[in-house]
TIKETI-772225 format. One record per residue (C-alpha): residue in one letter; z, x, y; residue number from 1. Coordinates in steps of 0.2 Angstrom, whole numbers, plus 5000, padded with zeros to 4 digits. Layout:
# residues N
SITE   residu     zz     xx     yy   num
SITE        A      Z      X      Y   NUM
...
# end
This chain:
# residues 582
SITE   residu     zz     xx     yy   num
SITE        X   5000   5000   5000     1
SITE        X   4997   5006   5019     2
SITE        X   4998   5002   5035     3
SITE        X   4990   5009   5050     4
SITE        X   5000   5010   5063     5
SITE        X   4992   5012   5082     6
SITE        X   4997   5017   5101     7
SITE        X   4981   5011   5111     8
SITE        X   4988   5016   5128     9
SITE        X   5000   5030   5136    10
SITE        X   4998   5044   5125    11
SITE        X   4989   5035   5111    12
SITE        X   4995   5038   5094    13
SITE        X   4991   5034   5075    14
SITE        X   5003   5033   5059    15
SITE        X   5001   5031   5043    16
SITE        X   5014   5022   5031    17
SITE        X   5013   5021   5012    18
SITE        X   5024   5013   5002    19
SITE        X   5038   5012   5013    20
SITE        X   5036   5028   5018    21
SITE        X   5027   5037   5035    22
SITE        X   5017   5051   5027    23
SITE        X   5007   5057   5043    24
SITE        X   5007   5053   5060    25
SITE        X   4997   5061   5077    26
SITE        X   4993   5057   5095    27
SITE        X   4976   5057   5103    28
SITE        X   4980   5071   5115    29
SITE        X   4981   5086   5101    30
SITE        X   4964   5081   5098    31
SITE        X   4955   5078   5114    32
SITE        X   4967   5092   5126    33
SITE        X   4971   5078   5137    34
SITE        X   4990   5075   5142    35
SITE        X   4995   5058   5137    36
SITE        X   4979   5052   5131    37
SITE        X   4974   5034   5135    38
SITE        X   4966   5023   5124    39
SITE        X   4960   5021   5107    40
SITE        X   4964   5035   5096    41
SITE        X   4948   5038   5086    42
SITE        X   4953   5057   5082    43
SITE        X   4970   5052   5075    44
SITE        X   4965   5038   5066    45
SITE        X   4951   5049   5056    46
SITE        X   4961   5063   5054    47
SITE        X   4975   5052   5044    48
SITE        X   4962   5042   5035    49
SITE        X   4955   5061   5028    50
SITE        X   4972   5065   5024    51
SITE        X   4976   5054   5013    52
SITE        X   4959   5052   5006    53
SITE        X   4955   5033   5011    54
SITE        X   4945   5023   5020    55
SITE        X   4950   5010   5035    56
SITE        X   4944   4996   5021    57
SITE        X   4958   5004   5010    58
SITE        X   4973   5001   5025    59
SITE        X   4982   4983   5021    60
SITE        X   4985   4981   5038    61
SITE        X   4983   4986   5057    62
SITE        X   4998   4986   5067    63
SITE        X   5000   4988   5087    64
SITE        X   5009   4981   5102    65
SITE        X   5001   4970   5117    66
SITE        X   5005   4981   5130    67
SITE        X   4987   4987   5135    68
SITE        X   4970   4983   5139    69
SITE        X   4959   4992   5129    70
SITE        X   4954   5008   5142    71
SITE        X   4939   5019   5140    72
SITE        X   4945   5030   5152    73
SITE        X   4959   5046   5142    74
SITE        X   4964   5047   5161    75
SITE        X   4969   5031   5163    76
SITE        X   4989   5032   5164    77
SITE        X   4990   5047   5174    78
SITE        X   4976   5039   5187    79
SITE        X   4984   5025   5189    80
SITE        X   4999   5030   5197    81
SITE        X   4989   5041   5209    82
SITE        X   4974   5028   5212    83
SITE        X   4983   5012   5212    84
SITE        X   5000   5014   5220    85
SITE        X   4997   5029   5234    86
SITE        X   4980   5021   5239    87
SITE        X   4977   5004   5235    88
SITE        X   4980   4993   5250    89
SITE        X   4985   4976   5237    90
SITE        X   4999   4988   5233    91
SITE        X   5005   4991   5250    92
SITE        X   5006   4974   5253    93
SITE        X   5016   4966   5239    94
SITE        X   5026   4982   5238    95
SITE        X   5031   4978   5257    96
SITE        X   5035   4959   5251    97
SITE        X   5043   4963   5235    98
SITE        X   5055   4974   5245    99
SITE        X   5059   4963   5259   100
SITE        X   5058   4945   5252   101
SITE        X   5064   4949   5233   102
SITE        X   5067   4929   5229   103
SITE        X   5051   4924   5235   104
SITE        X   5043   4939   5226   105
SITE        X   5055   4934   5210   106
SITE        X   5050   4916   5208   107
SITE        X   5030   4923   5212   108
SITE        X   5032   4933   5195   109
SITE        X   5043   4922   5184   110
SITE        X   5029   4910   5186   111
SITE        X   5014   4924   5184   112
SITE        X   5024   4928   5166   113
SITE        X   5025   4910   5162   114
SITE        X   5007   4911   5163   115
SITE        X   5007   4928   5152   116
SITE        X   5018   4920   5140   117
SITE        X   5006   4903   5138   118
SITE        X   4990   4914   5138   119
SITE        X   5001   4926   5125   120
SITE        X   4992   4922   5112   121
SITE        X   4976   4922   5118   122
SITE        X   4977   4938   5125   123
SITE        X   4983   4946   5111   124
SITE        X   4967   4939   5099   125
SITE        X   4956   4946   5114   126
SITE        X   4964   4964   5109   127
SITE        X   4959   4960   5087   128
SITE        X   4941   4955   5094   129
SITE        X   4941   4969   5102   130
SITE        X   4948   4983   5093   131
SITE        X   4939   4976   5075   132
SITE        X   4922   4980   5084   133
SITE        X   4927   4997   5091   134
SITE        X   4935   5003   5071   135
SITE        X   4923   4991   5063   136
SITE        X   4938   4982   5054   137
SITE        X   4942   4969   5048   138
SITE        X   4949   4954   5058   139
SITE        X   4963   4946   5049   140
SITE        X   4970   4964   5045   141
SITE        X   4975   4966   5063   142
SITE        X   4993   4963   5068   143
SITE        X   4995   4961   5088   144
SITE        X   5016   4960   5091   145
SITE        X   5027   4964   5107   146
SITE        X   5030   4980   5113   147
SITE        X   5049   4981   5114   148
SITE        X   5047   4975   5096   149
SITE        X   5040   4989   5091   150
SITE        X   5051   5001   5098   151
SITE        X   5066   4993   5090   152
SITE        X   5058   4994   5073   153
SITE        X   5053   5012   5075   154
SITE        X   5071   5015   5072   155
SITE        X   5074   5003   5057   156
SITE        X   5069   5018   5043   157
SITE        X   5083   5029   5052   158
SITE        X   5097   5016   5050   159
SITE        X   5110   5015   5036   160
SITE        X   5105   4997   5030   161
SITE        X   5123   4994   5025   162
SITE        X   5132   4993   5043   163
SITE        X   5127   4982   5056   164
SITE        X   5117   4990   5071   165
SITE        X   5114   4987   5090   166
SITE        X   5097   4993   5094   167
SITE        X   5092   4995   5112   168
SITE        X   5076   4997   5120   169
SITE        X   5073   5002   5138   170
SITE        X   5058   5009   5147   171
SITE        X   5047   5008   5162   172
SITE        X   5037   4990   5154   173
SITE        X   5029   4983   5140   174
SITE        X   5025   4965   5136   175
SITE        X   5033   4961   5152   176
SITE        X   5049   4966   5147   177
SITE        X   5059   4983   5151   178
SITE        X   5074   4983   5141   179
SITE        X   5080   4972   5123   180
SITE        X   5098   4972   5115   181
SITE        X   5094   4968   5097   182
SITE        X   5107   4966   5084   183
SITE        X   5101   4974   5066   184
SITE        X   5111   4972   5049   185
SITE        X   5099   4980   5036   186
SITE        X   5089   4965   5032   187
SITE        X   5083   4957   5049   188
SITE        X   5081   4958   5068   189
SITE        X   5087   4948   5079   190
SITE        X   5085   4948   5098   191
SITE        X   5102   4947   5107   192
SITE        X   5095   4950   5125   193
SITE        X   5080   4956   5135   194
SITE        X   5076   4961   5152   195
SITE        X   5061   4957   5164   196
SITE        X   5051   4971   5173   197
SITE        X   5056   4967   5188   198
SITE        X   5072   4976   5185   199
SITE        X   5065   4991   5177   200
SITE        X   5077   5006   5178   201
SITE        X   5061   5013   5169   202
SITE        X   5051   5011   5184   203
SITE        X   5063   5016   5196   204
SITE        X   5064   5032   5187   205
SITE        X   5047   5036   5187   206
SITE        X   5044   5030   5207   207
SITE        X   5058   5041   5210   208
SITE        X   5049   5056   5200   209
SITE        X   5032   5052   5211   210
SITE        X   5042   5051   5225   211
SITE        X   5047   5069   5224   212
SITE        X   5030   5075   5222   213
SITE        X   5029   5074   5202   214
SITE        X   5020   5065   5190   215
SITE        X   5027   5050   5186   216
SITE        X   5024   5046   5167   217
SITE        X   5026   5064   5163   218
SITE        X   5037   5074   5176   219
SITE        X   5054   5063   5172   220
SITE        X   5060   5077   5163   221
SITE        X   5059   5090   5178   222
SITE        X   5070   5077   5188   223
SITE        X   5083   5077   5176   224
SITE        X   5083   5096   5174   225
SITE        X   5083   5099   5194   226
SITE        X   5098   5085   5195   227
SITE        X   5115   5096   5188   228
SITE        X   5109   5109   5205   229
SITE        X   5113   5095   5217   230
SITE        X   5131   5095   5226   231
SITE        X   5141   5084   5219   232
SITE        X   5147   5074   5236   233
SITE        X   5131   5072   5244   234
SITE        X   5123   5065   5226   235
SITE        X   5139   5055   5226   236
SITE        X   5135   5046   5244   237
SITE        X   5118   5044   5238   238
SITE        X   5125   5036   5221   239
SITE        X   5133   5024   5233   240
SITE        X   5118   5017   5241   241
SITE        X   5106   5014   5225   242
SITE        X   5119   5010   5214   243
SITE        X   5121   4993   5224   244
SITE        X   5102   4989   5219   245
SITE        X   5106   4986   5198   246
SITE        X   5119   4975   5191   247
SITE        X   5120   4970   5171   248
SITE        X   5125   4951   5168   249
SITE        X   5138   4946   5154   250
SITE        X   5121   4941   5145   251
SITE        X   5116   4960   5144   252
SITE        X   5100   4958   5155   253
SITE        X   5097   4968   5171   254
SITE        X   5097   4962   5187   255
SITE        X   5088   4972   5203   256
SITE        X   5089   4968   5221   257
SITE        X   5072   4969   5223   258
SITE        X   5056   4970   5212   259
SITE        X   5058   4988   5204   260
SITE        X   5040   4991   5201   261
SITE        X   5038   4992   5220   262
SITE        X   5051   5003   5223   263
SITE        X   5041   5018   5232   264
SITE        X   5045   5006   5245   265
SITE        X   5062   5009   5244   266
SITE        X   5061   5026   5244   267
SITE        X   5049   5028   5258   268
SITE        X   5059   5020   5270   269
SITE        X   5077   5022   5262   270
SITE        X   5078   5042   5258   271
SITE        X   5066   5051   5271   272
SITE        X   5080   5060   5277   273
SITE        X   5089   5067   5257   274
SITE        X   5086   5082   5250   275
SITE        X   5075   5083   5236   276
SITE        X   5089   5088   5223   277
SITE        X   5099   5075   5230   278
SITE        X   5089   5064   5223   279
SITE        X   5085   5070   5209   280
SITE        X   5106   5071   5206   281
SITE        X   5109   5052   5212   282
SITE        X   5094   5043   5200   283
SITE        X   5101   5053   5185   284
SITE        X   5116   5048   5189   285
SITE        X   5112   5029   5192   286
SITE        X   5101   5030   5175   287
SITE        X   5118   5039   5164   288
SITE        X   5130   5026   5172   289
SITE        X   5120   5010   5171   290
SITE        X   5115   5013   5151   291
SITE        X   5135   5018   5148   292
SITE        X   5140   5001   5156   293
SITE        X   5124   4991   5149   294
SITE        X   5130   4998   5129   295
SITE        X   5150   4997   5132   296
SITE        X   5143   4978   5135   297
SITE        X   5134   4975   5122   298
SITE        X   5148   4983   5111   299
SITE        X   5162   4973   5117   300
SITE        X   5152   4956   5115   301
SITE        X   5147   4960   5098   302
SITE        X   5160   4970   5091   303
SITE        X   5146   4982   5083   304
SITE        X   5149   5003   5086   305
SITE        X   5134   5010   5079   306
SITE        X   5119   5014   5091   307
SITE        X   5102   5016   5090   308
SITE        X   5091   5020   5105   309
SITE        X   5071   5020   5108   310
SITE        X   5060   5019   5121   311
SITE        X   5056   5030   5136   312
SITE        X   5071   5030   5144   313
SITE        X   5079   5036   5130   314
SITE        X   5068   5053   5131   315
SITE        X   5082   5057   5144   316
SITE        X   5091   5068   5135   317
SITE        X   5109   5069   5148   318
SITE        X   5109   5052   5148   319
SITE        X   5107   5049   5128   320
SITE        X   5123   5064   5130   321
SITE        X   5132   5050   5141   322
SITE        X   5130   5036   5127   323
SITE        X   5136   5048   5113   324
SITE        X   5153   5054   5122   325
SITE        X   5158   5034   5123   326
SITE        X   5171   5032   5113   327
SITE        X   5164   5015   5107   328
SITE        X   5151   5022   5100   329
SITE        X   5153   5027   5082   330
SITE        X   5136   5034   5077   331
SITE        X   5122   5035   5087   332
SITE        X   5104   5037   5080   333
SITE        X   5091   5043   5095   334
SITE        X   5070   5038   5090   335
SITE        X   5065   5056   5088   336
SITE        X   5051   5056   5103   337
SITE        X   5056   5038   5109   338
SITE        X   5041   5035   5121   339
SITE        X   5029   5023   5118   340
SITE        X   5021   5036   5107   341
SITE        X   5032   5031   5094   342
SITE        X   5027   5013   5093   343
SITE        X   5015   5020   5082   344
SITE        X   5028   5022   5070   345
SITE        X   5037   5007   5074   346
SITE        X   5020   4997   5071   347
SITE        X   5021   5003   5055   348
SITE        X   5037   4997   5050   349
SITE        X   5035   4981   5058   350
SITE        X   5017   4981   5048   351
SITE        X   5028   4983   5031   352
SITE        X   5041   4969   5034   353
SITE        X   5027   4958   5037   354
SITE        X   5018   4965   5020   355
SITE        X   5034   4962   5010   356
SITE        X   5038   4946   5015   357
SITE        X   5021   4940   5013   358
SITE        X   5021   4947   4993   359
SITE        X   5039   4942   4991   360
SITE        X   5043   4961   4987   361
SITE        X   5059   4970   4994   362
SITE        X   5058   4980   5011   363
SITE        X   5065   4998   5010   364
SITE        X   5059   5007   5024   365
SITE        X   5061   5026   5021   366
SITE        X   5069   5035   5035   367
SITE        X   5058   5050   5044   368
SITE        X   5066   5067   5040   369
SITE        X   5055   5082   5046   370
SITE        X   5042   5076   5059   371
SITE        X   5029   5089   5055   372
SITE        X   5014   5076   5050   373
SITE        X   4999   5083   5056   374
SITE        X   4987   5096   5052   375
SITE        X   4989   5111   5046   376
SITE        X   4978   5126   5045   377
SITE        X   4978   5142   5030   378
SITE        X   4973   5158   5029   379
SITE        X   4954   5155   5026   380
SITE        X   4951   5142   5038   381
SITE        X   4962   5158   5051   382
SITE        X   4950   5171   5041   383
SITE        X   4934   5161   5044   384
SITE        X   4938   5160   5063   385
SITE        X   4942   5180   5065   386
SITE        X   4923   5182   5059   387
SITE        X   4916   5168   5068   388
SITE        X   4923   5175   5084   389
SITE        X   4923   5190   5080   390
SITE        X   4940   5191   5083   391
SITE        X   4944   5208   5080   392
SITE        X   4935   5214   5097   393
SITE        X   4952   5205   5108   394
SITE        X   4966   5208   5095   395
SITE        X   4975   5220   5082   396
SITE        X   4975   5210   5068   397
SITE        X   4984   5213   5051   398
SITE        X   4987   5199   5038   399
SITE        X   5008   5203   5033   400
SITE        X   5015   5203   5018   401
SITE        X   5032   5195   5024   402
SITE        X   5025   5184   5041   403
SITE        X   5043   5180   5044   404
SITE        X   5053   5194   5043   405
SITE        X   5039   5202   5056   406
SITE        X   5041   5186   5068   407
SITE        X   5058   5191   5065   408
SITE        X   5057   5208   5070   409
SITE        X   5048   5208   5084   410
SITE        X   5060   5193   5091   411
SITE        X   5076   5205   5089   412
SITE        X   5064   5219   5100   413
SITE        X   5064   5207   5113   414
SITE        X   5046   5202   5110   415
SITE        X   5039   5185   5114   416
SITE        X   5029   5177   5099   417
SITE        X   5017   5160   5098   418
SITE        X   5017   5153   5082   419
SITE        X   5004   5140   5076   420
SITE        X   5006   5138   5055   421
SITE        X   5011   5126   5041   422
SITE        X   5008   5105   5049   423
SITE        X   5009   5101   5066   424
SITE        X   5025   5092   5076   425
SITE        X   5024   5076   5080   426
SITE        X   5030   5071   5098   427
SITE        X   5035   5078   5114   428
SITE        X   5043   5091   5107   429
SITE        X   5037   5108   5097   430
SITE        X   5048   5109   5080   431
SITE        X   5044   5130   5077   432
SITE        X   5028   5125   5071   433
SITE        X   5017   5126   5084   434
SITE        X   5031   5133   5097   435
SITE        X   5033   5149   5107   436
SITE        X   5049   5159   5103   437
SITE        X   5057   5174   5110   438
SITE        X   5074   5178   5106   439
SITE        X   5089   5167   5118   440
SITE        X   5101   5181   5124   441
SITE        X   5086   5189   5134   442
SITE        X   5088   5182   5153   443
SITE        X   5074   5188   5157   444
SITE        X   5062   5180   5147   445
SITE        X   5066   5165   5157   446
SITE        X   5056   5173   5172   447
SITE        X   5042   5179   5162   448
SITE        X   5040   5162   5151   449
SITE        X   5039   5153   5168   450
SITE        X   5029   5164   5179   451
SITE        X   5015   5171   5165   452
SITE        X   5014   5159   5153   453
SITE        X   5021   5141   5156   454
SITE        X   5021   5139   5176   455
SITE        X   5036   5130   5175   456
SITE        X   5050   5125   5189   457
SITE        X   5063   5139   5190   458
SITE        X   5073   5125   5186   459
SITE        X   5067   5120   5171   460
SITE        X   5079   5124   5154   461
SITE        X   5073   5131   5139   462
SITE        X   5083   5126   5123   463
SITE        X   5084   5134   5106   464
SITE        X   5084   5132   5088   465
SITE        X   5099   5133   5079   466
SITE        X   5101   5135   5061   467
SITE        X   5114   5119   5054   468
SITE        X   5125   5134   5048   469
SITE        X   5129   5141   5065   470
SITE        X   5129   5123   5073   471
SITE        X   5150   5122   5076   472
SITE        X   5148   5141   5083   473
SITE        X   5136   5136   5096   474
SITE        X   5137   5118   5102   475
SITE        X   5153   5105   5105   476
SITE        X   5150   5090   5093   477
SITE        X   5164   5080   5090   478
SITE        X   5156   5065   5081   479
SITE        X   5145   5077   5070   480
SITE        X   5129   5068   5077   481
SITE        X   5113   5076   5068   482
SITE        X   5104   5083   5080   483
SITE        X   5084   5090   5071   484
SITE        X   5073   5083   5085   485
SITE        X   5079   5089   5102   486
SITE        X   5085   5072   5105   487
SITE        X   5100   5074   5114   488
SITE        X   5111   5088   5124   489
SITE        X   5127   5096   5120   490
SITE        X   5140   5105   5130   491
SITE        X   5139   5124   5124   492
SITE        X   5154   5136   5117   493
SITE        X   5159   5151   5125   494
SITE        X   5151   5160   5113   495
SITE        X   5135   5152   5113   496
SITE        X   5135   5157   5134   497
SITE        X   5136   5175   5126   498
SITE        X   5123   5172   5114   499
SITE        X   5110   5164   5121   500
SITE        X   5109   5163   5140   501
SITE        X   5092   5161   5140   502
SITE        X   5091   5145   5128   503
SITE        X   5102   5132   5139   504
SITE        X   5103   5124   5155   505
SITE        X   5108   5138   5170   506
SITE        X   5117   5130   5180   507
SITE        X   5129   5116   5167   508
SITE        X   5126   5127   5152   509
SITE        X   5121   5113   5140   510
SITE        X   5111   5112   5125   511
SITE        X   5096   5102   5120   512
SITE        X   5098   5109   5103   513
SITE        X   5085   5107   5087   514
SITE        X   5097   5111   5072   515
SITE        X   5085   5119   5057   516
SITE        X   5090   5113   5040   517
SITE        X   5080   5122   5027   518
SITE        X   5076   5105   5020   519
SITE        X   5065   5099   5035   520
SITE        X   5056   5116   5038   521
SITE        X   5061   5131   5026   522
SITE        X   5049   5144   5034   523
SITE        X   5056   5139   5052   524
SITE        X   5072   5142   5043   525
SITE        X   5070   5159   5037   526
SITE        X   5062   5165   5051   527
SITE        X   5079   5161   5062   528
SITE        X   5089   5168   5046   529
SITE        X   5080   5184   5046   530
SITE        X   5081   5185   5066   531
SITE        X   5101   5182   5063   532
SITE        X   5102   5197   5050   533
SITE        X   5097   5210   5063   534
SITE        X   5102   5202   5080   535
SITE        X   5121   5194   5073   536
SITE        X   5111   5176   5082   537
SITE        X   5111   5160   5073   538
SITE        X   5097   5154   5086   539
SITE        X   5078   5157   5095   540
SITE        X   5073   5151   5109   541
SITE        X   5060   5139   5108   542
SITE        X   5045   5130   5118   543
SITE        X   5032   5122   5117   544
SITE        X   5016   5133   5112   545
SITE        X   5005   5126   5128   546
SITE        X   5000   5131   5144   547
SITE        X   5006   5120   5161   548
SITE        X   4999   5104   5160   549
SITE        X   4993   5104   5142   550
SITE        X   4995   5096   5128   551
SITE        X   5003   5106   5114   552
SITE        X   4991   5117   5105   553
SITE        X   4985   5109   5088   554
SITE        X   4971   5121   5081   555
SITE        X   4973   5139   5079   556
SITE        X   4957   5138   5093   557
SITE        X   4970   5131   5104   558
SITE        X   4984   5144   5103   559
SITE        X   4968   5157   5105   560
SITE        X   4964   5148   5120   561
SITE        X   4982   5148   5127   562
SITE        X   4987   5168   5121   563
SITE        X   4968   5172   5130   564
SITE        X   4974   5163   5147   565
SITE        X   4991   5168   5149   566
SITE        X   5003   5186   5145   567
SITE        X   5009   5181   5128   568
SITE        X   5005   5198   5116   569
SITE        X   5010   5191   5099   570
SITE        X   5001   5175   5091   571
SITE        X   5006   5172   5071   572
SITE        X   4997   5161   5062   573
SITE        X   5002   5159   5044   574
SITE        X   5001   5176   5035   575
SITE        X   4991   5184   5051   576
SITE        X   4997   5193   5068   577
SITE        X   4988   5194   5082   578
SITE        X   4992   5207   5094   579
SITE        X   4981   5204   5112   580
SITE        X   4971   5221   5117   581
SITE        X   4976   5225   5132   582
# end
């Protein structure tokens, strides 16, 4: 049995699930080198079907969410912030009402989503029509559902089916929605609350990030790494202020004092005068206190402790730090890459339950363990390239004996090192297979990862990879949260300050670590083990293997192309190093 699984929109996505279990998944960006990749993901979808060795005819069923239009444009998300809101007149104008005249605004969208909601159905048969022409599939096979939906199922394989859950969804919009509270007790899903757009915390985020000269839909992250460099008073006055514009009801839905989605408004006329970090401080700070207050709410009405989160809110990982300190919460299980990338997966799971039900057959999602479900590359297909492009001419190359104990090696010199072997991540985040690394206690490796190689903001923390057996040694974690997909931060020891300087925030010394179990990545794993026999360090730093503004690499083409346009030396790709000619 399969389901397909699809993202047609912000950084379009495709999964795979067999028999209960997601067996490959991958988004259109890796593919077509275009960041957050809009639209139908042709690639993905092919390279999945090769994999398994099927055709679209052999899927039992196609899975996505209503949130988008089918676009032909990749650039699509990212042109819609700088087209449509900096430029277009329309917006200027109902962002001027939505700010001034929030009732009037209010009633003028509840009745524009009645209309959504009537014409629901319709719209959503417009998206089969029109993706069972562009795949050539087949009609009835196509499964059209919500978008919050989605993300909360993309969680379901995670959970353990014998307590009772509370899963929340928050992000910028989707189906008209911006945040659910859904109550899960192993067998089914029930809605407990949702939340309109127009009280997006999502949104506000992201106008905040545009605001600050950032791309929005992309940049959310550098805002909350600039944020812990603010002073704390003046963040706090600013706190004051926005804070007034949220309130959460005793039904768990978010209320805004204007229409959030037009809240470029605000800041243009509300924060001319604030600094820049100050800013950034205060809407991190809003965003961690409002999702603390909105889950101690939900956990009081319902009496339930464990916590699962997803959506793209949730890829802030200070504020999923916030949730886990609660001492309410119990356990806490974060979507790994909880954008709507992973709706893929949810699609999928949501797919399953709808397969089960309809052949009577019991429902037993399998959870994700290692995300590394895309393709991989060996030695002949690296062997073939070297003589193709004639390789040899740019680089000292030398097929190793033991790959790992050489990456390891060069790491404990000091050395920086790309490596591109064994299947691709999925998500945001590079897992050590297609990751740079360099060793964390190096400060100086901070300057020349940002200034020759990945143009980042000084700002901007690296993080590392710790192997499970030097976890306690390096990070506080008192509710012994598993921590493999970079998820979530932690406060640091002492000794890991020593340790790896390089490989934690600067300024608040925490940790957005990925823990290495040899179960999820065994090579990954012995690499770091090695590094630790000669350096005495339980970690590596680790980044993604791309240059600024670029997806991360997929083909060992791609981590050519990003060693030949930046001052990394060493490349490793499965047995073979690399070393750039000078």
């Amino acid at each position: 049995m399969y389901i397909l699984g699809l993202n047609i929109g912000h950084n379009a996505t495709a999964c795979l699930l067999k028999d209960g279990k997601i067996i490959s998944c991958i988004s259109e960006e890796r593919f077509s080198r275009i960041k957050n990749h809009h639209g139908i993901p042709y690639n993905s979808i092919q390279f999945i079907l090769n994999e398994e060795k099927i055709k679209l005819n052999d899927v039992d069923l196609i899975v996505l969410d209503d949130q988008y239009h089918i676009e032909r444009d990749p650039n699509f998300g990212k042109n819609f912030f700088n087209a449509y809101i900096n430029k277009s007149l329309k917006r200027k104008v109902l962002s001027y009402f939505g700010y001034n005249y929030p009732s009037l605004f209010n009633f003028y969208y509840k009745i524009k989503e009645k209309k959504r909601e009537n014409n629901g159905e319709n719209f959503r048969e417009k998206i089969k029509k029109q993706l069972s022409k562009e795949l050539h599939a087949e009609r009835k096979k196509i499964i059209v559902s919500d978008h919050h939906l989605m993300h909360a199922f993309g969680t379901i394989g995670n959970l353990d089916k014998s307590k009772k859950w509370l899963i929340f969804t928050l992000d910028g919009e989707g189906s008209g929605l911006c945040a659910t509270v859904n109550i899960y007790d192993g067998k089914s899903l029930r809605i407990l609350s949702k939340t309109r757009k127009t009280a997006s915390l999502g949104y506000f985020y992201g106008l905040a990030t545009m605001y600050l000269g950032m791309k929005p839909l992309e940049h959310e992250f550098k805002v909350m790494g600039l944020a812990p460099y603010a002073k704390i008073d003046k963040v706090n006055e600013v706190y004051q202020k926005i804070k007034k514009l949220f309130w959460i009801d005793n039904n768990l839905e978010f209320h805004s004092s204007f229409n959030m989605p037009f809240a470029d408004h605000f800041f243009n006329q509300e924060m001319k005068n604030v600094r820049f970090d100050t800013i950034a401080g205060a809407v991190q700070k809003l965003t961690e206190e409002l999702c603390c207050e909105w889950i101690k709410k939900a956990i009081i009405k319902t009496g339930i402790r464990h916590v699962a989160l997803s959506g793209g809110v949730f890829m802030n990982v200070k504020a999923n730090k916030k949730i886990s300190e609660l001492p309410d919460v119990k356990e806490i299980f974060v979507m790994p890459s909880a954008g709507d990338e992973s709706n893929a997966i949810g699609s999928c799971f949501y797919g399953y339950r709808l397969f089960c039900e309809k052949n009577k057959t019991e429902y037993l999602p399998l959870p994700l363990t290692d995300l590394y479900l895309g393709p991989e590359y060996d030695n002949y297909y690296i062997e073939e390239l070297i003589e193709r492009e004639n390789l040899r001419n740019k680089y000292r190359i030398r097929k190793e004996k033991n790959i790992n104990f050489t990456i390891a090696r060069l790491l404990a010199k000091g050395e920086i090192v790309a490596r591109c072997s064994r299947k691709s991540e999925w998500g945001a985040r590079s897992l050590g297979n297609r990751s740079i690394l360099a060793n964390p206690v190096n400060i100086d490796t901070i300057r020349i990862l940002n200034e020759t190689i990945k143009d980042r903001d000084f700002w901007m923390p690296f993080t590392p990879s710790i192997l499970d057996k030097f976890e306690k040694k390096y990070i506080l974690n008192e509710k012994r949260i598993f921590s493999p997909y970079m998820a979530i931060t932690f406060d640091s020891t002492k000794t890991a300050e020593k340790e790896m300087p390089a490989a934690m925030h600067p300024y608040d010394f925490t940790i957005r670590p990925q823990i290495v179990t040899k179960e999820y990545n065994a090579d990954y794993y012995d690499i770091i083990e090695k590094f630790s026999k000669l350096t005495k360090i339980g970690a590596v730093l680790n980044t993604s293997f791309n240059l600024h503004g670029e997806p991360n690499v997929l083909k060992p083409e791609d981590a050519l192309h990003t060693v030949e346009n930046s001052s990394l030396k060493y490349l490793a790709m499965e047995d073979y190093l690399f070393e750039k000619i000078s």
